[in-house]
C-alpha positions as CSV (number, residue, x, y, z in Angstrom):
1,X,-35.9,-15.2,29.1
2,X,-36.5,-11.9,26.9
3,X,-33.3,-10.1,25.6
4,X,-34.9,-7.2,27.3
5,X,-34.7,-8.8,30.9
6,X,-31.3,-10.7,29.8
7,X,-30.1,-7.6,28.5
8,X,-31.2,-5.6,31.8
9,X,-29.4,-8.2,34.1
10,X,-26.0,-8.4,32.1
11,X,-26.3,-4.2,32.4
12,X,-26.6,-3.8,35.9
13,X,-24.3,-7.2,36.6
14,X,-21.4,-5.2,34.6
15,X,-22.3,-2.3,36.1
16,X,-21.8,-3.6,39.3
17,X,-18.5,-4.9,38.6
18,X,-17.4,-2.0,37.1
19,X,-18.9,0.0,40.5
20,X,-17.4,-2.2,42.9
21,X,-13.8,-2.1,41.0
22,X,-14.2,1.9,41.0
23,X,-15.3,1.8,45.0
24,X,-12.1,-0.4,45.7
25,X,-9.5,1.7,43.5
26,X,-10.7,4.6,45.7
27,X,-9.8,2.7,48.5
28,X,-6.8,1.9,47.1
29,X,-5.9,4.8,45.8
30,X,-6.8,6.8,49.5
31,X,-4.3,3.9,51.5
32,X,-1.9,4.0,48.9
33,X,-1.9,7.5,49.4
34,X,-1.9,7.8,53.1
35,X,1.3,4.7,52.3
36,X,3.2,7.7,50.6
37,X,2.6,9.9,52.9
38,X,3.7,7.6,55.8
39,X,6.9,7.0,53.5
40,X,7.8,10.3,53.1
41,X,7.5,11.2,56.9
42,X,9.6,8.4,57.5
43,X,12.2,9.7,54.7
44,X,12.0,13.0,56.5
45,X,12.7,11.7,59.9
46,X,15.7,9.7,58.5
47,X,17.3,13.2,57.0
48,X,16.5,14.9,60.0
49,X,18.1,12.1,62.4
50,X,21.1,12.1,60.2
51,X,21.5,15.7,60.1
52,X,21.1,15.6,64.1
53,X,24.0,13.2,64.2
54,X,26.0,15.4,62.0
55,X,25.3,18.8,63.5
56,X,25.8,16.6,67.1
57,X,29.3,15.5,66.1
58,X,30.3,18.9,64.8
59,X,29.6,20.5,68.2
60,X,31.4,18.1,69.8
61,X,34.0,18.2,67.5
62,X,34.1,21.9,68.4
63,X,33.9,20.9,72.3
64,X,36.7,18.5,71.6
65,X,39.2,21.2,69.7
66,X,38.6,24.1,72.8
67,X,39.4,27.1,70.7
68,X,38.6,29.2,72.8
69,X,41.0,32.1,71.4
70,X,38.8,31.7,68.0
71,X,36.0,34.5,68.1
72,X,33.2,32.7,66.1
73,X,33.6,29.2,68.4
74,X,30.7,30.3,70.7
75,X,28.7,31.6,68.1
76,X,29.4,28.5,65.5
77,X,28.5,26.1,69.0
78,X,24.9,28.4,69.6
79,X,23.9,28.3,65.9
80,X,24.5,24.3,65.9
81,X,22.5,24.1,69.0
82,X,19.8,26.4,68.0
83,X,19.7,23.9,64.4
84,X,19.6,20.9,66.7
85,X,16.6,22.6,68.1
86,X,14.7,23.5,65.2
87,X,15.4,20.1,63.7
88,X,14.1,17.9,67.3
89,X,11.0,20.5,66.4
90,X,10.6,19.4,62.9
91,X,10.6,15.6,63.6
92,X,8.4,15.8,66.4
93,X,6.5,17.2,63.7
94,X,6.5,14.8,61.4
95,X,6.2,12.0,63.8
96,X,3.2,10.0,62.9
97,X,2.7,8.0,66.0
98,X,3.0,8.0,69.6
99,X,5.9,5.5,69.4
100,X,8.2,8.1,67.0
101,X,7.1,10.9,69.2
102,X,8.5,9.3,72.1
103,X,11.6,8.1,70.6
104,X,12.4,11.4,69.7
105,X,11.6,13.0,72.7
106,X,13.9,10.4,74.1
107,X,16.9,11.6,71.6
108,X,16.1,15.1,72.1
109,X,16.2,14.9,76.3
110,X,19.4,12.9,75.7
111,X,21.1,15.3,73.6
112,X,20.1,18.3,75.6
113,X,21.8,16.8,78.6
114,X,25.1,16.7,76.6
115,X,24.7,19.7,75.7
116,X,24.0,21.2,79.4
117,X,26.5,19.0,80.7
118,X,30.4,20.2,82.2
119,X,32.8,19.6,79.5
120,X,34.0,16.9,81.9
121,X,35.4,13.1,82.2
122,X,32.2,11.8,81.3
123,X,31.4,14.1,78.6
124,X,32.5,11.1,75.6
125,X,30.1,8.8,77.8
126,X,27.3,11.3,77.4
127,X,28.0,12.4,74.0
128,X,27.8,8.3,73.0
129,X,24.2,8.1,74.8
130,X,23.1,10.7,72.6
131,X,24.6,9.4,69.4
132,X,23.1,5.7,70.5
133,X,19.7,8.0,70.8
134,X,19.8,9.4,67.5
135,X,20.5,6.1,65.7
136,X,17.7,4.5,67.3
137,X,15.5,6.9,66.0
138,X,17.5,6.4,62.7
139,X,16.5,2.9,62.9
140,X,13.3,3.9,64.1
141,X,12.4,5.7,61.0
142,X,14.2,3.4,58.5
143,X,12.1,0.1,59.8
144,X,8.8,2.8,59.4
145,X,10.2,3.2,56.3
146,X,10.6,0.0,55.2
147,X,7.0,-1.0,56.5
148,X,5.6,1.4,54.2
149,X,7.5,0.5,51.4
150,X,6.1,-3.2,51.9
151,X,2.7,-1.4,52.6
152,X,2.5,0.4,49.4
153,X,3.8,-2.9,47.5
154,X,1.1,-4.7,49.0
155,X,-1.7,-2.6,48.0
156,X,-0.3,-2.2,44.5
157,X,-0.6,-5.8,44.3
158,X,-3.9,-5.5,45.7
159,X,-4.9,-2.9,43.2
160,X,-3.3,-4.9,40.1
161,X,-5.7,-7.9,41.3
162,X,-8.1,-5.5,41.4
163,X,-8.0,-3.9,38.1
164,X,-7.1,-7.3,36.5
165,X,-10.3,-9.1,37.9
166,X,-12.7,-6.3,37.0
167,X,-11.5,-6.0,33.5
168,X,-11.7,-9.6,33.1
169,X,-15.1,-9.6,34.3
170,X,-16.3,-7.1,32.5
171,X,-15.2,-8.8,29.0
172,X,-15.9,-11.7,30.0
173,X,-18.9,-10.0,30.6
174,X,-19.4,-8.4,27.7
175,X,-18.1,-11.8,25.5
176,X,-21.0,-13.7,27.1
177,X,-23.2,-11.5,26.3
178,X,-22.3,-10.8,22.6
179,X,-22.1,-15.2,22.4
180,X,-25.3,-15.0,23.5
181,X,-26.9,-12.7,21.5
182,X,-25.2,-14.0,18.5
183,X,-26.5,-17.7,19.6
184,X,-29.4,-17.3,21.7
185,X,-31.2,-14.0,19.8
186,X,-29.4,-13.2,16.5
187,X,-30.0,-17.3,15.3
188,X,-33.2,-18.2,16.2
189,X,-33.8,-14.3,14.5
190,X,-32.8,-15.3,11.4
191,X,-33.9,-18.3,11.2
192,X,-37.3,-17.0,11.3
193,X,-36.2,-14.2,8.9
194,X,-35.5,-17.5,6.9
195,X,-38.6,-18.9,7.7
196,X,-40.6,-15.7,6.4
197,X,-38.5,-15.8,3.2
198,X,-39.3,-19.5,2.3
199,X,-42.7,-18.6,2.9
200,X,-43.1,-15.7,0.6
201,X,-41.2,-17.7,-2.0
202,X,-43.9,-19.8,-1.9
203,X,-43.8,-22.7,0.9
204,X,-47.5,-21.9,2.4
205,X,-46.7,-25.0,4.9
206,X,-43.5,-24.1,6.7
207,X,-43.9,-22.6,10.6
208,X,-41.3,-20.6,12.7
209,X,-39.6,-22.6,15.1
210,X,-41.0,-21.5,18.5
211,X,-37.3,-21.0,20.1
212,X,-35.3,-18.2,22.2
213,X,-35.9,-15.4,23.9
214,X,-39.4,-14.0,24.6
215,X,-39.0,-11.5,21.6
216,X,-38.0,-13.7,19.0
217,X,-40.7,-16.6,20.6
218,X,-43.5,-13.9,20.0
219,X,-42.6,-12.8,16.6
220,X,-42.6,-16.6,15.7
221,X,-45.9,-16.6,17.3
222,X,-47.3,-14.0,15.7
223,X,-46.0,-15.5,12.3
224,X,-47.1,-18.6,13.0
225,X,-50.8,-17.4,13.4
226,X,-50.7,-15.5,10.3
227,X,-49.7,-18.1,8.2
228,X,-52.6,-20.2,9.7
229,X,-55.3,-17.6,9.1
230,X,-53.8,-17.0,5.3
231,X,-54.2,-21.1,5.2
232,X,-57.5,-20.9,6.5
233,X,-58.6,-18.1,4.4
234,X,-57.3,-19.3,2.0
235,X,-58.9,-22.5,2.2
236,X,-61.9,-20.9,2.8
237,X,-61.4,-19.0,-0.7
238,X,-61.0,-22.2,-2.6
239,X,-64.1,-23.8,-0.4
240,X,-66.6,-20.4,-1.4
241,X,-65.1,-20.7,-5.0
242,X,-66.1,-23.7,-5.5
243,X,-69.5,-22.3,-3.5
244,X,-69.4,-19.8,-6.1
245,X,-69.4,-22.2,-8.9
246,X,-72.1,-24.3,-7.1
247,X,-74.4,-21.0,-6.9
248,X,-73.5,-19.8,-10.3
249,X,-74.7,-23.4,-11.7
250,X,-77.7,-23.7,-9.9
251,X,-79.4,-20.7,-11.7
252,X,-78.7,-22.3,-14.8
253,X,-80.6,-25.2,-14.7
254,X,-83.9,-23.3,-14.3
255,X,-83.1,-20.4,-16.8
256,X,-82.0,-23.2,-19.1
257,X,-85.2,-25.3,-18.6
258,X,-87.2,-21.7,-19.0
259,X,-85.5,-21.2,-21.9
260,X,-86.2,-25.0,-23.1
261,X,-89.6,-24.7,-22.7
262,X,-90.1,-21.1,-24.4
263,X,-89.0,-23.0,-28.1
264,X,-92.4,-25.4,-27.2
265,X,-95.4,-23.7,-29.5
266,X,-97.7,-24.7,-26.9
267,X,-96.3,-22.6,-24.2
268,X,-95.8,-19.9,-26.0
269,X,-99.6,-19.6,-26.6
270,X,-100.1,-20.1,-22.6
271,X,-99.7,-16.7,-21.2
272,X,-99.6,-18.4,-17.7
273,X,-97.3,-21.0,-18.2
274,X,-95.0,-17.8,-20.1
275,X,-96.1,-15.7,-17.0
276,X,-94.4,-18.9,-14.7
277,X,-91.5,-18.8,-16.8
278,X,-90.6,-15.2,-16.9
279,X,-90.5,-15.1,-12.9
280,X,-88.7,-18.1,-12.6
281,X,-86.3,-16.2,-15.3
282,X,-86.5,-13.1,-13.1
283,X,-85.9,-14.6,-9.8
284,X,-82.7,-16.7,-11.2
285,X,-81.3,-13.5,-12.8
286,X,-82.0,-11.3,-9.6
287,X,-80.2,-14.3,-7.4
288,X,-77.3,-14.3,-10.1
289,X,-77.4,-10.2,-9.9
290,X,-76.8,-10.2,-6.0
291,X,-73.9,-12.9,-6.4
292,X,-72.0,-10.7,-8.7
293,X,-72.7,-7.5,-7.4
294,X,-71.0,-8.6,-3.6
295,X,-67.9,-10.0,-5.4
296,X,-67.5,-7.0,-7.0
297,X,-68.2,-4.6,-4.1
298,X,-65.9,-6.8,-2.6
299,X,-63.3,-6.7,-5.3
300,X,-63.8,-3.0,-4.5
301,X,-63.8,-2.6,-1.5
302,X,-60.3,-5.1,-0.7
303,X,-59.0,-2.3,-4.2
304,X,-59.9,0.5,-2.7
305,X,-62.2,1.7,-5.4
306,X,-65.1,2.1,-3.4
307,X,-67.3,5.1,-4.7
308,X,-70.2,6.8,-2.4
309,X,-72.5,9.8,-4.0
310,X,-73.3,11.0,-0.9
311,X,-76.9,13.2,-0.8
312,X,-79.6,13.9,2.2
313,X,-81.6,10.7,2.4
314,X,-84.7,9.9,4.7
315,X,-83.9,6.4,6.4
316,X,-87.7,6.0,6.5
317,X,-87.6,6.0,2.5
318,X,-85.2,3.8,2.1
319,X,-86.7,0.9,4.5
320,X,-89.9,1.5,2.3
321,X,-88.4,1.4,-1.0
322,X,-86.8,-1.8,0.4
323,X,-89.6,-3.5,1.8
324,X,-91.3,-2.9,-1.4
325,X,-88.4,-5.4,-3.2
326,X,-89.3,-7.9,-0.2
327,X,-93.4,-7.8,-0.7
328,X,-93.6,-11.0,-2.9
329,X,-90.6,-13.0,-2.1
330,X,-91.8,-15.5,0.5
331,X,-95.1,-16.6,1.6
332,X,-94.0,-17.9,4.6
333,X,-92.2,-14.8,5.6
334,X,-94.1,-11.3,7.0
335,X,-92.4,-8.2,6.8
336,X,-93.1,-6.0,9.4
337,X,-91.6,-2.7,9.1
338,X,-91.7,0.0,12.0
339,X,-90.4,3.9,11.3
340,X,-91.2,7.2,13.3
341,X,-93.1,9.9,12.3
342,X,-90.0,12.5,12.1
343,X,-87.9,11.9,9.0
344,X,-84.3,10.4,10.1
345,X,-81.7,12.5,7.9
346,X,-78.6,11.0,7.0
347,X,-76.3,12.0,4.1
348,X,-75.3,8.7,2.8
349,X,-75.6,6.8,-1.0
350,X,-78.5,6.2,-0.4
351,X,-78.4,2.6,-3.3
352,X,-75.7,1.8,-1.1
353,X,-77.5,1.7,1.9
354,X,-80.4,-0.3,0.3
355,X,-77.7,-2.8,-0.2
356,X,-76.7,-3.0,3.0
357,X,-80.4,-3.2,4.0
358,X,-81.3,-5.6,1.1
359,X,-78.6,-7.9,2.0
360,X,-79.8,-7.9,5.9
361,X,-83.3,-8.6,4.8
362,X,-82.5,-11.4,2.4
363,X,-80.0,-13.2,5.4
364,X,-83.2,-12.8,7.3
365,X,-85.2,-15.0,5.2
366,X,-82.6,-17.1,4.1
367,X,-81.6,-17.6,7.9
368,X,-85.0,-18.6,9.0
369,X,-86.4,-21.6,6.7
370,X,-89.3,-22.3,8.9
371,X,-90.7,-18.9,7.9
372,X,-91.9,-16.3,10.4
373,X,-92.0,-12.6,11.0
374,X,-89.0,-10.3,10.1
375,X,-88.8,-7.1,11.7
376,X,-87.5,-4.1,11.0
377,X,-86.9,-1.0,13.0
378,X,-86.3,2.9,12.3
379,X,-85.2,4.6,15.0
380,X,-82.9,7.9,15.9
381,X,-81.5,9.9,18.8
382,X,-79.8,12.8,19.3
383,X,-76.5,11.6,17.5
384,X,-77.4,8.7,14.8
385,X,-80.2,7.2,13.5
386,X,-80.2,3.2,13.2
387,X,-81.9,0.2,11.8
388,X,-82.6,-2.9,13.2
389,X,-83.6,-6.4,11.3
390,X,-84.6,-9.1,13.7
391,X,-85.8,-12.3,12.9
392,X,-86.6,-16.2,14.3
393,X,-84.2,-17.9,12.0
394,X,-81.6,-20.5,13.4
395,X,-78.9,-18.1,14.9
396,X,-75.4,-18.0,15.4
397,X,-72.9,-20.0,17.3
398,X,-71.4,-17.1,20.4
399,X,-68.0,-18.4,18.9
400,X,-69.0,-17.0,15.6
401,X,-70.4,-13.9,16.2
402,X,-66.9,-12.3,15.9
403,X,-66.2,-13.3,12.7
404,X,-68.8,-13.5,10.8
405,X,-67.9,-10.0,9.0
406,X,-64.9,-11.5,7.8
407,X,-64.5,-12.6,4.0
408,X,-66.1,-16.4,3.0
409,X,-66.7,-16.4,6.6
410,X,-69.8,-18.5,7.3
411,X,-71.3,-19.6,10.7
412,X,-71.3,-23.6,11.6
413,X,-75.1,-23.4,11.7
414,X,-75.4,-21.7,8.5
415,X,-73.2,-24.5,6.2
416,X,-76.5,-25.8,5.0
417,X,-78.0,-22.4,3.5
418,X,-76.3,-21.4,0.0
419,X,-74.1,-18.9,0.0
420,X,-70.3,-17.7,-0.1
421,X,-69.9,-15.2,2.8
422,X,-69.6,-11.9,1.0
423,X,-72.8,-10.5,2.2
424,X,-72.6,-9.3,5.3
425,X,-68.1,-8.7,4.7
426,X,-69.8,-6.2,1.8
427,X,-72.2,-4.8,4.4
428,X,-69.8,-4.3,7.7
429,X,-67.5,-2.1,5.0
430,X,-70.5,0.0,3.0
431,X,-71.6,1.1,7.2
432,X,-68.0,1.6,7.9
433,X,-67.5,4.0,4.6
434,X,-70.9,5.8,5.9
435,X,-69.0,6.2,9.3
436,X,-71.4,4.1,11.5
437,X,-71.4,0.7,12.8
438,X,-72.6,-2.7,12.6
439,X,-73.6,-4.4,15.6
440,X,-75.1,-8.5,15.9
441,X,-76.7,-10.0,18.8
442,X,-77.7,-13.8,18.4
443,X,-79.3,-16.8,20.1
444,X,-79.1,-20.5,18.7
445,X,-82.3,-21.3,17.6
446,X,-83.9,-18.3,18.8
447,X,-82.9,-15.6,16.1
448,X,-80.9,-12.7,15.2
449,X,-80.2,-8.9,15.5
450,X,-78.4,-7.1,13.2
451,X,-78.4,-3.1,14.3
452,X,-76.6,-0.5,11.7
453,X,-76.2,2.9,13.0
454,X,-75.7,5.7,10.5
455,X,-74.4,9.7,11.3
456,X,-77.1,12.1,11.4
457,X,-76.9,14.6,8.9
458,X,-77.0,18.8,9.8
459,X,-80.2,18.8,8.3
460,X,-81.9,16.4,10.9
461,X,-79.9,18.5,13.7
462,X,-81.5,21.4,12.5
463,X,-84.9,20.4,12.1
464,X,-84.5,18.7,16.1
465,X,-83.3,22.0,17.1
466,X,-85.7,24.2,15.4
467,X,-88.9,21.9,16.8
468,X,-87.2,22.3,20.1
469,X,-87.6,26.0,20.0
470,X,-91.0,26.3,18.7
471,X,-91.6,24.1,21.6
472,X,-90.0,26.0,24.3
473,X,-92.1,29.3,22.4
């Protein structure tokens, strides 16, 4: 699993939790509220009940005196009944059930038939039935009391589980997911960061465990096949060194054996046999001048010291000027060169492109021992011009073709022909540095294309343009 995904789960997981715990203490919160409220209609209906009993027992205790000489008797006996009034209004009020509502109602028809009663015999016996009323809804009010209170206990208990369960889920949460990151990300991170630091100290054999999540897995990966290309390339440095050192030797046995021969009197006086000599002197020098000229255009190149004197060049001269090099090298090899009749303006270095075209050629006869023809094409459109070496030599393997560009990279087929694979690594980067592009297509045993395409300068868009419109005139 990737941290991101692991990481995305534990999120929405705690999230969840921590929604769902907010969702219920809302529910809570709302019944514990509507608990209050309950609670304090029942307080209310207590006081009020009491008071009634009260404000009951004071006009019958004015019933029971019969003052009747004292002015304010009737007028004390109407203000209590009016309060006993307004108070039955109040709880019917507050009543928050049918139940209440009819208990009261009960009290308040009991009481009001006391109070319309004669002051007879019976009067005690009525004035009891309407005390008995009242303390049932006393009662009445004190048991809904008491039911709220245990309500509202209960849903605190309710909420404490509540709030104690969410905030242990969410550290637990939040503890598994820091162990696991410590653990399962933050260990197998450094022990590649480990990995990478015995490497650069100098252990080119140790490998990245390929352990935990995706993330870390991938960057072991990724090391993994980096320090296997820097083996191989590096084994394929040691393996075109000593290539190097195999090349470098083999012009020395003929240039010493020229050079041998050149102290015997008798040869000097043979201008042939000197004439044999000097080109087998020339060719060896020219072979050692190529070798030494890719390592240090690659030395270059990999430096960054690169240099092109860029100047308007005709691609057509330059093919010539190289075919010219190529007119004696091989008898079993023709040449056969194809260019339009327009120039083909580029602004390029223009040596450096011989290079590039030179080394093409030469891979074309070197690639192709049985001899044959070699051709190469000028052409140009509207954007680039481009040339194009072909030729019947033993081709390249399709699993090659991609990396043949690469330093000391040779082809499987090719292991038999001399060389160090720096010729066409030079090449790709000189048509790169000229802003064009390098193309192969190959066929085992059939032959090769290499196609370089090169910018078009202004100049060859002006001249294009300016034979369009004496054409249109």
């Amino acid at each position: 699993m990737s941290i991101r995904t692991l990481l995305t789960i534990s999120m929405t997981a705690l999230l969840a939790v921590a929604a769902a715990a907010a969702m219920c203490l809302v529910v809570f919160t709302s019944r514990l509220d509507r608990t209050a409220t309950s609670l304090n209609a029942a307080t209310d209906g207590i006081r009020i009940a009491e008071q009634l009993e009260v404000d009951l027992l004071r006009h019958s205790r004015l019933n029971i005196q019969r003052l009747p000489a004292a002015a304010d008797a009737p007028h004390e006996r109407a203000v209590l009944e009016r309060s006993l009034d307004e108070q039955f209004a109040q709880a019917l009020q507050i009543a928050t059930s049918p139940k209440e509502r009819d208990v009261v109602n009960r009290a308040r028809t009991t009481v009001e038939h006391y109070l319309a009663a004669p002051d007879d015999g019976a009067a005690d016996r009525r004035l009891e039935r309407a005390l008995e009323a009242l303390s049932e809804l006393v009662a009445f009010n004190v048991a809904e009391a008491d039911a709220s209170a245990v309500d509202a206990a209960g849903w605190n208990r309710v909420g404490a589980v509540i709030g104690g369960a969410a905030a242990f889920l969410l550290i637990l949460g939040t503890a598994g997911i820091l162990a696991w990151l410590h653990l399962g990300a933050f260990q197998p991170l450094f022990r590649v960061r480990d990995t990478i630091e015995q490497f650069a100290a100098g252990d080119r054999h140790v490998r990245a465990r390929d352990a935990g999540p995706a993330e870390i897995r991938m960057i072991a990966r990724s090391f993994n096949e980096m320090a296997r290309q820097l083996a191989e390339q590096r084994q394929r440095q040691l393996t075109s060194l000593a290539a190097v050192v195999h090349d470098l030797r083999n012009p020395l046995a003929p240039l010493k054996v020229a050079a041998e021969s050149g102290k015997n009197a008798d040869v000097l006086h043979d201008p042939i046999r000197i004439e044999r000599f000097l080109n087998v002197i020339s060719r060896q020098v020219d072979h050692l001048e190529r070798m030494t000229s890719d390592l240090l255009d690659s030395a270059r190149i990999e430096a960054g010291q690169l240099e092109l004197r860029l100047e308007y060049c005709d691609l057509r001269e330059i093919v010539r000027t190289v075919q010219e090099l190529f007119t004696t090298t091989s008898t079993a090899h023709q040449l056969a060169v194809s260019v339009p009749r327009e120039p083909v303006w580029i602004r390029a270095d223009e040596l450096r492109i011989q290079q590039v075209l030179t080394n093409l050629i030469s891979n074309a006869i070197k690639y192709s021992p049985d001899g044959g023809r070699i051709r190469v094409a000028v052409e140009s459109n509207s954007d680039a011009g481009s040339i194009t070496v072909t030729d019947p030599g033993i081709g390249i393997e399709p699993d090659d073709l991609q990396r043949i560009f690469e330093p000391f990279r040779r082809s499987a087929s090719a292991e038999r022909v001399p060389g160090v694979g720096l010729g066409l690594a030079v090449t790709r980067r000189l048509v790169i540095a000229h802003g064009g592009t390098i193309n192969v297509q190959s066929q085992p045993g059939v032959g090769t294309t290499f196609t370089v395409e090169l910018p078009l300068s202004v100049t060859s868009h002006t001249m294009h343009l300016s034979k369009a419109l004496q054409v249109v005139h």
